[in-house]
Backbone as CSV, one residue per row, in Angstrom:
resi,resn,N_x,N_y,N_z,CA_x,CA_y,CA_z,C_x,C_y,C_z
1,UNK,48.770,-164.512,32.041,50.074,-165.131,32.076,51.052,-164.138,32.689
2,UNK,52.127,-164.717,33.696,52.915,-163.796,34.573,54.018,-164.089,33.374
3,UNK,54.467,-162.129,33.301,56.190,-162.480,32.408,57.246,-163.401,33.280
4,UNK,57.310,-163.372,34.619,58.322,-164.503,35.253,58.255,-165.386,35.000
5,UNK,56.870,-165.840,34.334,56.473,-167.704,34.377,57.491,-167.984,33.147
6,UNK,57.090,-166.638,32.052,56.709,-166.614,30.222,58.601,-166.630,30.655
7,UNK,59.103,-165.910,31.327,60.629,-165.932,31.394,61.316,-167.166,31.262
8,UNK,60.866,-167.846,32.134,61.590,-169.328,32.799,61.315,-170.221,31.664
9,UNK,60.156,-169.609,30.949,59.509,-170.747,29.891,60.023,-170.367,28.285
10,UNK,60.800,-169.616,28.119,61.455,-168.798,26.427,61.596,-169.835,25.941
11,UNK,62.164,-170.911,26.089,62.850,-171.942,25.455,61.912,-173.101,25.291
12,UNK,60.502,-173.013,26.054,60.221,-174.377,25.881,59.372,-174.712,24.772
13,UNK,59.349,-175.812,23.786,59.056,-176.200,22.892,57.472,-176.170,22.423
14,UNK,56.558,-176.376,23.245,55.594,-176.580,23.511,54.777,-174.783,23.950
15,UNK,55.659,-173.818,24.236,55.055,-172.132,23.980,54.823,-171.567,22.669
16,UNK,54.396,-171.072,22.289,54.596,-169.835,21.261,53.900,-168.805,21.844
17,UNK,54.796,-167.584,21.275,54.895,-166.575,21.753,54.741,-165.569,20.699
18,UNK,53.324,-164.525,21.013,53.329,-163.564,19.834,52.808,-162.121,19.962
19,UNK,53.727,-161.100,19.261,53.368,-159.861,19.462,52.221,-159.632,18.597
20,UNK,51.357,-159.244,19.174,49.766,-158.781,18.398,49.686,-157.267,17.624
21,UNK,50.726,-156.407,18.386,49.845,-155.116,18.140,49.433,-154.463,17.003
22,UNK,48.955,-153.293,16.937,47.959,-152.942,16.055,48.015,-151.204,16.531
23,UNK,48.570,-150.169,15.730,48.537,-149.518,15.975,47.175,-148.403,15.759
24,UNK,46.596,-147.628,16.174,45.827,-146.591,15.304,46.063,-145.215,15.477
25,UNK,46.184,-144.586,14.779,47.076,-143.218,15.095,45.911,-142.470,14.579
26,UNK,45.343,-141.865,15.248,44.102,-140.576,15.068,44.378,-139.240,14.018
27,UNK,43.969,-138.969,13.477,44.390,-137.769,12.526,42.933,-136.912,12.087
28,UNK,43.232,-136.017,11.758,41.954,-134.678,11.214,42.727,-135.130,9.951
29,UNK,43.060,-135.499,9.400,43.399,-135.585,8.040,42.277,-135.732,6.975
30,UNK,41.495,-136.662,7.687,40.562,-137.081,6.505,39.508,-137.162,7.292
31,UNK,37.957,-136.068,6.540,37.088,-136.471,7.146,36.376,-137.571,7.563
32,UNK,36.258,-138.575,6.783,35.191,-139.578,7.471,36.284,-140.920,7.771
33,UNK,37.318,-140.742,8.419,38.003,-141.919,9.015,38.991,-141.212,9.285
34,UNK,38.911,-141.793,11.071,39.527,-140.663,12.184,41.140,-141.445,12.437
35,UNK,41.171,-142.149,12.309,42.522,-142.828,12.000,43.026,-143.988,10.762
36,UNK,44.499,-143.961,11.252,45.246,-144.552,10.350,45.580,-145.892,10.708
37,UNK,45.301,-146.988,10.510,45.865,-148.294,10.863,47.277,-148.252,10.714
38,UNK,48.122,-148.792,11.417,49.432,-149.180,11.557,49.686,-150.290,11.954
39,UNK,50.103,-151.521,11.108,50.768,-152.538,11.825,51.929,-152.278,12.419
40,UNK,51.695,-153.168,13.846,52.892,-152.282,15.068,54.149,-153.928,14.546
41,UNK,54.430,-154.406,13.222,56.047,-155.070,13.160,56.754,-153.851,12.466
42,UNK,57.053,-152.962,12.458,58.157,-151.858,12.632,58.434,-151.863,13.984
43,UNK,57.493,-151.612,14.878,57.934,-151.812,16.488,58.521,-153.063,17.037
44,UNK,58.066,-154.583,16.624,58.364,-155.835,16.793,59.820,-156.039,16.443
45,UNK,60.042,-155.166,14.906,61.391,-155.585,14.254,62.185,-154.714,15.664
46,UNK,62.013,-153.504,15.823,63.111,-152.978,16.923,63.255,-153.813,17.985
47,UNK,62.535,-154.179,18.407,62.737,-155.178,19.853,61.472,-155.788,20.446
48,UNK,61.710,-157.374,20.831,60.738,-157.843,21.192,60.805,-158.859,22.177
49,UNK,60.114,-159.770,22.498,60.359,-160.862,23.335,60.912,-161.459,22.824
50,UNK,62.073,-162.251,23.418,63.057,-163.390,22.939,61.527,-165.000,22.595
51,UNK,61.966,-165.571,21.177,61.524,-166.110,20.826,59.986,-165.759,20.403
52,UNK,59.923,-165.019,20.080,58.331,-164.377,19.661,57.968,-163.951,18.381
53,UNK,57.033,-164.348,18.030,56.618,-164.045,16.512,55.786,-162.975,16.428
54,UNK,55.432,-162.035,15.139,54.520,-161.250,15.076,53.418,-161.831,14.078
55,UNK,52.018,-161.314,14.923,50.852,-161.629,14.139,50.414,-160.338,13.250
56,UNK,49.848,-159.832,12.147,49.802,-159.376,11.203,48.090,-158.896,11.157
57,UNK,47.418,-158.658,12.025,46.061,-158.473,11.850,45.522,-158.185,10.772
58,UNK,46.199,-157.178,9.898,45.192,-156.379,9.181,45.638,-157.147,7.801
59,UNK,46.886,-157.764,7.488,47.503,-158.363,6.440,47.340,-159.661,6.314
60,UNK,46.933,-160.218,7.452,47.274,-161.845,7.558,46.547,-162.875,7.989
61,UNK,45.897,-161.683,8.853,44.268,-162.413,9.850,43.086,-161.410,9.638
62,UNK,42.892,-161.036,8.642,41.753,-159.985,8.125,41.215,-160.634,6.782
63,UNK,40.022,-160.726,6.954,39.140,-160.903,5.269,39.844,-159.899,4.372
64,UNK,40.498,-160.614,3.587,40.668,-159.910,2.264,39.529,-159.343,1.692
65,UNK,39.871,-157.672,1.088,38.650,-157.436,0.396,37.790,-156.927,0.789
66,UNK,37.675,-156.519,2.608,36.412,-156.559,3.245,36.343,-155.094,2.984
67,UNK,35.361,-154.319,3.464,34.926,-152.642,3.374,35.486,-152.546,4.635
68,UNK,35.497,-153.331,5.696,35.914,-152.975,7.035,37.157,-153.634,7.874
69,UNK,37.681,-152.632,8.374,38.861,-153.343,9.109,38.647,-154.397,9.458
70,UNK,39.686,-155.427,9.802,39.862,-156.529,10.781,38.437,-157.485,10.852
71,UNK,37.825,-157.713,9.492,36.694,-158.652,9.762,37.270,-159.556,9.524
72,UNK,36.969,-161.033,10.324,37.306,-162.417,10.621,36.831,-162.805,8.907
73,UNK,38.100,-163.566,9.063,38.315,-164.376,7.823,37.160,-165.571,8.264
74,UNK,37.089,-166.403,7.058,36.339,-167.430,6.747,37.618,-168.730,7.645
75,UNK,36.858,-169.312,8.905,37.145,-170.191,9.642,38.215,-171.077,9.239
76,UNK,38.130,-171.672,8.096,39.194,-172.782,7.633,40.193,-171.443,7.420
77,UNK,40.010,-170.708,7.112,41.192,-169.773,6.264,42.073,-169.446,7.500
78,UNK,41.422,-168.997,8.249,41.825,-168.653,9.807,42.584,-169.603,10.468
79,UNK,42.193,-170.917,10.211,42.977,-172.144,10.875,44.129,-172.366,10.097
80,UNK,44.004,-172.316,9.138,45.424,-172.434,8.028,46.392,-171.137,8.516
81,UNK,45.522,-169.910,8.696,46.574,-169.304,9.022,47.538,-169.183,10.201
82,UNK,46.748,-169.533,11.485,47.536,-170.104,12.386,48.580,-171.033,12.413
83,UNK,48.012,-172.414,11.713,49.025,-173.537,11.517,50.061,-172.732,10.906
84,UNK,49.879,-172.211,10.129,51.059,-171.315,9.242,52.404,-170.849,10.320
85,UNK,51.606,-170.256,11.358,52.344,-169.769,12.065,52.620,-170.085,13.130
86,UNK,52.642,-171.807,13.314,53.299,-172.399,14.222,52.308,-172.983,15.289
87,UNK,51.668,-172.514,14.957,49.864,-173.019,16.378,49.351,-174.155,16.043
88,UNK,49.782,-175.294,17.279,49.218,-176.525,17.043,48.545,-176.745,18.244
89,UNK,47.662,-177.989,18.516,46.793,-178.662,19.682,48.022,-178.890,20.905
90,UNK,49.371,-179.225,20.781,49.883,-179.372,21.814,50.753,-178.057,22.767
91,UNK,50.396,-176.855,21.622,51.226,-175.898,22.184,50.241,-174.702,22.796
92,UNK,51.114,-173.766,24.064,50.387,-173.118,24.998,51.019,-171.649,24.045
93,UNK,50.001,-170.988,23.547,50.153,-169.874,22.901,50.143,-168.790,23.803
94,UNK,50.951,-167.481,23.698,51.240,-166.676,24.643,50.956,-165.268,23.579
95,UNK,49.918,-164.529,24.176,49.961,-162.920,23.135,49.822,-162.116,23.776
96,UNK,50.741,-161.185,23.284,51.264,-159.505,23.954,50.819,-158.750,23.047
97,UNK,50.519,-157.799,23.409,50.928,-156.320,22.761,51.453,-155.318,23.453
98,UNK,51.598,-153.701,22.991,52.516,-152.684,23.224,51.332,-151.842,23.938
99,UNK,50.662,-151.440,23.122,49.601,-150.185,23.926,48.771,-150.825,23.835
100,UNK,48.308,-151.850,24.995,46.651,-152.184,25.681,46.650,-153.050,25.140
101,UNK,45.344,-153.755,25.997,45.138,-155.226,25.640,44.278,-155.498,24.448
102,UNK,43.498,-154.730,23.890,42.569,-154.802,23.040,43.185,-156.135,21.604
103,UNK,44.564,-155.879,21.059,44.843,-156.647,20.158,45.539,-158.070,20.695
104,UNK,45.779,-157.885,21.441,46.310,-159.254,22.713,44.475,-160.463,22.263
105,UNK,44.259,-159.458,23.007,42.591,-160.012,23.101,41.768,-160.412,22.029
106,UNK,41.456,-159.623,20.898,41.568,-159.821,20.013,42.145,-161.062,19.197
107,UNK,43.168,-161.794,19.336,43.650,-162.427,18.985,43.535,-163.840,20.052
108,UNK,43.512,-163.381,21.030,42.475,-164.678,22.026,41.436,-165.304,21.392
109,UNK,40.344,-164.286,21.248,38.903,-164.499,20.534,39.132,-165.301,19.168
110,UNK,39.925,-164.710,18.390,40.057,-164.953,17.118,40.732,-166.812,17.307
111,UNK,41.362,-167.180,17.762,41.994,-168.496,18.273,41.053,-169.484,18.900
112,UNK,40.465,-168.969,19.693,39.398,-169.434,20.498,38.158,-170.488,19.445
113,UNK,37.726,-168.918,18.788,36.542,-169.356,18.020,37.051,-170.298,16.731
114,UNK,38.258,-170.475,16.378,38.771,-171.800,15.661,39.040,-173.088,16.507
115,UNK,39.170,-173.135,17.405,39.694,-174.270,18.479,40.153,-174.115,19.523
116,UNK,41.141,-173.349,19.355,42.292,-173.575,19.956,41.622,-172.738,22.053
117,UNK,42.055,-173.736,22.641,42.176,-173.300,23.987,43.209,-172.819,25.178
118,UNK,43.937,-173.554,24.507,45.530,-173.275,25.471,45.800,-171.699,25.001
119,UNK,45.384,-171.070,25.175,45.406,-169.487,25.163,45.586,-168.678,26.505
120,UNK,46.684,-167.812,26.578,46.624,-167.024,27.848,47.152,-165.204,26.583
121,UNK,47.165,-164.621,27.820,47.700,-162.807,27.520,48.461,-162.471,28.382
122,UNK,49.685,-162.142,28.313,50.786,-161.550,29.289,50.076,-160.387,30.068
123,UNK,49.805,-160.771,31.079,50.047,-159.644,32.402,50.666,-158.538,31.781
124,UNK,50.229,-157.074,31.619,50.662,-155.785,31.339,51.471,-155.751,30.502
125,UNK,51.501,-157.039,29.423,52.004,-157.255,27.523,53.762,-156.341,27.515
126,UNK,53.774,-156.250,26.809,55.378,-155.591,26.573,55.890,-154.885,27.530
127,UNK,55.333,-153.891,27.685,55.346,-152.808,28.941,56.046,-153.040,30.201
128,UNK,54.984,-154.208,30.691,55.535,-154.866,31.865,56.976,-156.004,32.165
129,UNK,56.745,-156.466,30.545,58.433,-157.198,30.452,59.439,-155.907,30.558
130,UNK,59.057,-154.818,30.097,59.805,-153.834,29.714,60.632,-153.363,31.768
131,UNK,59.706,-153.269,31.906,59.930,-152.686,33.262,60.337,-153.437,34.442
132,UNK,60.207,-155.149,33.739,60.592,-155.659,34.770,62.104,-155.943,34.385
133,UNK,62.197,-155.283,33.066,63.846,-155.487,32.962,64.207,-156.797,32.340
134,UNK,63.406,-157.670,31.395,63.788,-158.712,31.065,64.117,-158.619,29.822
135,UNK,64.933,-160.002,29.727,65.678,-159.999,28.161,64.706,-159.468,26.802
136,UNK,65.634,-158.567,25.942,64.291,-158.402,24.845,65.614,-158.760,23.667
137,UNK,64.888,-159.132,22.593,65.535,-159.039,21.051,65.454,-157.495,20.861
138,UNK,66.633,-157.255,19.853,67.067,-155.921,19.651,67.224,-155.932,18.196
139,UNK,67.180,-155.397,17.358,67.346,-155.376,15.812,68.743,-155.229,15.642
């Protein structure tokens, strides 16, 4: 998805629009797990795409309970949680992230394998809105 298209399109009824990211911050801190998960809405709350929601990976779209990060919830649970957050059959879902596509993508797959098809990923995700100078929400 081109940000010029996602530009012209902020307003239309039928988009949703969502920041994915997922931070991991590497540390010697602890031997046997080399980083720290960070959900990136501290970054979302500072500024984001006009009209855009944040998705919650590790809180919201993760098996409760699991031993391991980010394992896929149980299918119905997964679909509820979308509807939750605004994802229906008639709307063209739009997902960004901040550093790399991996949680963009991520969240493709995860959509996908419940139904949903109208799925795209912003062309160079935040970054590239960033640089092309377009409107952002500001806290």
């Amino acid at each position: 998805m081109d940000c010029v298209w996602l530009n012209s399109n902020l307003h239309n009824a039928n988009v949703r629009i969502f920041d994915c990211s997922t931070f991991l911050n590497y540390t010697d801190d602890h031997p046997t797990k080399p980083y720290d998960v960070v959900s990136g809405f501290s970054e979302y709350k500072k500024a984001h795409i006009p009209n855009s929601a944040f998705l919650d990976l590790q809180n919201s779209f993760s098996k409760k309970g699991s031993a391991y990060s980010f394992t896929l919830p149980e299918l119905t649970e997964l679909a509820v949680a979308f509807q939750h957050e605004g994802v229906g059959n008639n709307c063209h879902v739009i997902l960004y992230s901040r550093n790399g596509i991996q949680w963009a993508t991520r969240f493709w797959w995860m959509l996908y394998v419940v139904g949903y098809k109208k799925v795209s990923i912003l062309n160079g995700g935040f970054q590239e809105w960033l640089n092309l100078g377009l409107q952002q929400r500001l806290k």
